[in-house]
MIDOSE-1310 file (N, C-alpha, C; in nm, 2 decimals, decimal comma, always signed):
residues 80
xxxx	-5,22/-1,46/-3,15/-5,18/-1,33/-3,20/-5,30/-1,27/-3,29; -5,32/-1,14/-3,26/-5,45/-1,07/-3,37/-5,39/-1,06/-3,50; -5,53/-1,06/-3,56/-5,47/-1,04/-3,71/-5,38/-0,89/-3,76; -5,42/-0,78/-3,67/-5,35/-0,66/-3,68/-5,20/-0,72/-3,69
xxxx	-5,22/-0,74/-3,57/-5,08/-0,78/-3,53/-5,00/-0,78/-3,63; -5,05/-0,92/-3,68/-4,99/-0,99/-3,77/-4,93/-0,93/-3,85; -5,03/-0,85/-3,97/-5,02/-0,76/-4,07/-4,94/-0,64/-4,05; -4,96/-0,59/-3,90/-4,83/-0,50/-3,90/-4,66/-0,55/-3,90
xxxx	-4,69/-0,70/-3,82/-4,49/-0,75/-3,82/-4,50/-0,75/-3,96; -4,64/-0,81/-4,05/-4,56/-0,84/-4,21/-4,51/-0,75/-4,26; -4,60/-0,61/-4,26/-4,53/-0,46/-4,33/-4,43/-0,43/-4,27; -4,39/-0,46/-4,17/-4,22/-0,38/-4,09/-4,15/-0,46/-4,13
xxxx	-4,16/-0,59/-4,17/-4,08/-0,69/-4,24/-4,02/-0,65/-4,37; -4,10/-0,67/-4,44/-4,13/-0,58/-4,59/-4,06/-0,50/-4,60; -4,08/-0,37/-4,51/-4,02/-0,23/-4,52/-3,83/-0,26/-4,48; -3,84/-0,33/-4,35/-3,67/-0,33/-4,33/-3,59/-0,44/-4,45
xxxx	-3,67/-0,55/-4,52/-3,65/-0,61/-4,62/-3,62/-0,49/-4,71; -3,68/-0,43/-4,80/-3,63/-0,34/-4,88/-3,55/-0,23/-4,86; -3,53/-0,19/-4,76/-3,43/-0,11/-4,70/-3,33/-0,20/-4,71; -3,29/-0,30/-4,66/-3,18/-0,41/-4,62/-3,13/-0,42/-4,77
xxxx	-3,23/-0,45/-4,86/-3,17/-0,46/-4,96/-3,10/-0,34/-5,08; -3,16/-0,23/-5,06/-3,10/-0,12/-5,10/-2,95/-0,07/-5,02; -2,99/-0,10/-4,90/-2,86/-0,09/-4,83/-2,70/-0,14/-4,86; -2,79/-0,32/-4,91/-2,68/-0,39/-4,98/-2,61/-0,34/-5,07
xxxx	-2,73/-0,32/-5,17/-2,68/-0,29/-5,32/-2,59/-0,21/-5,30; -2,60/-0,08/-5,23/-2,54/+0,07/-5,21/-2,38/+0,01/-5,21; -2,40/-0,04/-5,12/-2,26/-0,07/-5,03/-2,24/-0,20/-5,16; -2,25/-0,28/-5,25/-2,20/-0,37/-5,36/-2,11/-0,26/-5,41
xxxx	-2,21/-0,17/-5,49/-2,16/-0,05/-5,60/-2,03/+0,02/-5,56; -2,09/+0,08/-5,43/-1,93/+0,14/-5,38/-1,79/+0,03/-5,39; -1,81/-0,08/-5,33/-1,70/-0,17/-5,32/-1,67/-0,20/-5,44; -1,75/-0,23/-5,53/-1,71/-0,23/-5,71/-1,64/-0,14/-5,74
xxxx	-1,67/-0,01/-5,74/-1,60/+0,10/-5,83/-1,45/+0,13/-5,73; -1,49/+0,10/-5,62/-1,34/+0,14/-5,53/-1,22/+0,01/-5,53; -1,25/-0,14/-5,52/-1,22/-0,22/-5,57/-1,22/-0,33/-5,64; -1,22/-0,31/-5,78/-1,32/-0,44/-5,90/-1,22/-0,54/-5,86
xxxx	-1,08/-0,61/-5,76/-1,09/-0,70/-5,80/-1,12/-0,79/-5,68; -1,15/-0,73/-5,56/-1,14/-0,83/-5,47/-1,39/-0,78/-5,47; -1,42/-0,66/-5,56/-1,57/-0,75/-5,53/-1,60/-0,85/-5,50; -1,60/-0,95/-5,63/-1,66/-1,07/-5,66/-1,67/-1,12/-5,52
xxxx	-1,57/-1,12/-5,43/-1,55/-1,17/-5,28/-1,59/-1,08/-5,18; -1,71/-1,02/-5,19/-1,73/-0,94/-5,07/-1,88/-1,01/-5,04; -1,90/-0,95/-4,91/-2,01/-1,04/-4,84/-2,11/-0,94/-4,85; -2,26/-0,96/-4,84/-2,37/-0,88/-4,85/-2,37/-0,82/-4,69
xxxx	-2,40/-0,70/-4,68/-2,41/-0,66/-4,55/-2,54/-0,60/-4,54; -2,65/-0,60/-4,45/-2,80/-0,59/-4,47/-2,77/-0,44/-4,37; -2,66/-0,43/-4,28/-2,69/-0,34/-4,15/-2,76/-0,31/-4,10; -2,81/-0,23/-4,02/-2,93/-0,21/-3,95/-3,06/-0,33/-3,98
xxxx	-3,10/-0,29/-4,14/-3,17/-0,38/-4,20/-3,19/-0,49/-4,18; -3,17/-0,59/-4,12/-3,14/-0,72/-4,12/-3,27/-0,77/-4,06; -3,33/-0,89/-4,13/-3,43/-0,89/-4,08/-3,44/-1,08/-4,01; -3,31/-1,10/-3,94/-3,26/-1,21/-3,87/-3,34/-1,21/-3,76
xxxx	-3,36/-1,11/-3,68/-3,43/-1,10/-3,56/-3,58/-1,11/-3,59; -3,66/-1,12/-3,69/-3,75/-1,15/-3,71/-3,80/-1,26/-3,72; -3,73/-1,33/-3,72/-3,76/-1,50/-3,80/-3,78/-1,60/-3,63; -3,87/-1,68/-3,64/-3,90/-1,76/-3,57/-3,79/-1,81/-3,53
xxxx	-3,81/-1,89/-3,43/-3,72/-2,01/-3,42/-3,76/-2,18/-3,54; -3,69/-2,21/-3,54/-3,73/-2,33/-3,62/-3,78/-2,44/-3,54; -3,92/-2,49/-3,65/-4,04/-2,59/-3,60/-3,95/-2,73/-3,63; -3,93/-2,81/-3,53/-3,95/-2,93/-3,56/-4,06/-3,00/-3,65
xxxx	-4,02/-3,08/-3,73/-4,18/-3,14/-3,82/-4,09/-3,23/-3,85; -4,23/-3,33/-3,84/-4,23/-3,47/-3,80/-4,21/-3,52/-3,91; -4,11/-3,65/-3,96/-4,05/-3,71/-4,02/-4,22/-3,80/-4,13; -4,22/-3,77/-4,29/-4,32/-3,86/-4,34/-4,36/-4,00/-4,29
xxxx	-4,41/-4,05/-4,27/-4,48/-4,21/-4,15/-4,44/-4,18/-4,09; -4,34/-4,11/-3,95/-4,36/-4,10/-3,81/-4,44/-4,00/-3,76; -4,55/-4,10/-3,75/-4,73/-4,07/-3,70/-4,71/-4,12/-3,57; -4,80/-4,04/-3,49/-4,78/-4,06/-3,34/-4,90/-4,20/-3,32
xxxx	-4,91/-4,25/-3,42/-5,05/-4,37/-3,46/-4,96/-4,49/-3,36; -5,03/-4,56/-3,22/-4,97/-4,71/-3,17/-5,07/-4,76/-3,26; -4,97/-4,87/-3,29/-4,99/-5,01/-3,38/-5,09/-5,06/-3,28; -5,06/-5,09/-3,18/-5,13/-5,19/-3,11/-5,30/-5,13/-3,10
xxxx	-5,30/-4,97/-3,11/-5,45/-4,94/-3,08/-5,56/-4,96/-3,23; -5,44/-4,98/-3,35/-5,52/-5,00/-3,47/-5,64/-4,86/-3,48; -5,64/-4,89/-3,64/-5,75/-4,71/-3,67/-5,70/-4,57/-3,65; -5,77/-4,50/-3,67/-5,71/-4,35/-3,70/-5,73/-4,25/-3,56
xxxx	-5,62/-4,19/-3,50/-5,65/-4,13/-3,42/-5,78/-4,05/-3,39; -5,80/-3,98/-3,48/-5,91/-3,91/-3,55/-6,03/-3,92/-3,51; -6,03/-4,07/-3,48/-6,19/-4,11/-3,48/-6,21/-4,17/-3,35; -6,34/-4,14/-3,28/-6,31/-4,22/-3,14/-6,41/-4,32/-3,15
């Protein structure tokens, strides 16, 4: 992927991030003033905003010492 690239998904990120979050707030405040007692229990809604569809899938990574190193070849993969 180009570095443009890049720099552009980060700013559209950013941008629907701050939006998402203003969005929240908006919709907290209204639910406050219309009903203070069941707020406390209301869930954040990002709407539109949401920036779920952006996010990778999740990396597997490798467990601390499970090195793909055989015992039996001895020394560092690294090196030939």
């Amino acid at each position: 992927m180009r570095q443009e690239d890049r720099r552009r998904e980060r700013l559209e990120k950013r941008r629907l991030k701050r939006e998402g979050t203003r969005h929240a707030r908006r919709n907290l405040k209204r639910n406050l003033e219309q009903n203070p007692d069941e707020a406390a229990f209301d869930e954040v809604d990002y709407g539109r905003a949401s920036t779920a569809h952006l996010n990778g899938p999740p990396r597997e990574r490798p467990e601390p010492g499970d090195g793909d190193l055989d015992p039996t070849l001895g020394g560092s993969p690294f090196t030939s």
